[in-house]
C-alpha positions as CSV (number, residue, x, y, z in Angstrom):
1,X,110.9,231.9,107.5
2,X,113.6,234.3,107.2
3,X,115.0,235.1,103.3
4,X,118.3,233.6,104.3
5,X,117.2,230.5,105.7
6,X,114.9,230.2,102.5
7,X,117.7,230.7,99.8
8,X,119.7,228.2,101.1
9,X,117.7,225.6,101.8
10,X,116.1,225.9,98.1
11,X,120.4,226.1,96.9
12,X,120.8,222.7,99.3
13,X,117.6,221.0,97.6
14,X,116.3,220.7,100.7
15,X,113.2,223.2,99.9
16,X,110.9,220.7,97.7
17,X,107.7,222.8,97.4
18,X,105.8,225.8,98.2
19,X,102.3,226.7,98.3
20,X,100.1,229.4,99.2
21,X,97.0,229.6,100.7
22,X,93.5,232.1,101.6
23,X,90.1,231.6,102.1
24,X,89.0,231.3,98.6
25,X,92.0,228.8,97.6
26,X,92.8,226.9,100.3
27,X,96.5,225.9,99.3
28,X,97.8,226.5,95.8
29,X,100.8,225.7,94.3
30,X,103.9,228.3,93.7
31,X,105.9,227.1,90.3
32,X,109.0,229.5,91.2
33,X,110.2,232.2,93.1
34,X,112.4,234.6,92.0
35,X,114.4,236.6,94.8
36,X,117.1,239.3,93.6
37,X,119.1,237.6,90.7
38,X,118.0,234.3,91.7
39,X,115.1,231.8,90.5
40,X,113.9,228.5,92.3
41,X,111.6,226.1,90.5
42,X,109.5,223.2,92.2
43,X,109.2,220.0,90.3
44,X,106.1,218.8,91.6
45,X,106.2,215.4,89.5
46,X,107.9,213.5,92.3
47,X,105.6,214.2,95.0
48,X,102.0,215.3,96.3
49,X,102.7,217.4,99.1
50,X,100.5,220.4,97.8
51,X,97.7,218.3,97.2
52,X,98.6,216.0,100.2
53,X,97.8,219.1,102.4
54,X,95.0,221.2,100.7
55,X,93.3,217.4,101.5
56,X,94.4,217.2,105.0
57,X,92.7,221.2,105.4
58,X,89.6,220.5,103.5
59,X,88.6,217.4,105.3
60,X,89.0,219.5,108.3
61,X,86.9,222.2,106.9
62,X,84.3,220.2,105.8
63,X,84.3,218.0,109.2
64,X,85.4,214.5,107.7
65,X,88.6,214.7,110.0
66,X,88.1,216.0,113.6
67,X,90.6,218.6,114.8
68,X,90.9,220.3,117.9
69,X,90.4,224.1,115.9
70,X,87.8,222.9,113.8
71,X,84.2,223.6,115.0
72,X,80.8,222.6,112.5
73,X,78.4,224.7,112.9
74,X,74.6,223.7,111.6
């Protein structure tokens, strides 16, 4: 996503969350980001999308939920 696009959908409220994610987290959550002169906070206490997705991607990692780029090896 471009920085511009960001900013203003986190001015409009629009931007709700943010996460990251790696191999050895899977999906985290990001508190704030501060860009230039300006800070954005997530209030996480109204939703559960983080946690709503690092579920979605560990059932598929650990095969519980087929998807079509998930392969189990044995």
């Amino acid at each position: 996503m471009h920085v511009d696009r960001f900013v203003k959908l986190n001015e409009s409220g629009e931007m709700i969350g943010s996460f990251v994610s790696g191999t050895a987290s899977v999906v985290g959550k990001v508190r704030s980001i501060t860009f230039r002169d300006q800070k954005f906070e997530y209030d996480y206490s109204k939703h559960n999308i983080v946690e709503n997705i690092k579920k979605m991607l560990t059932d598929i990692q650990h095969g519980y939920v087929a998807h079509r780029f998930s392969t189990i090896l044995e």
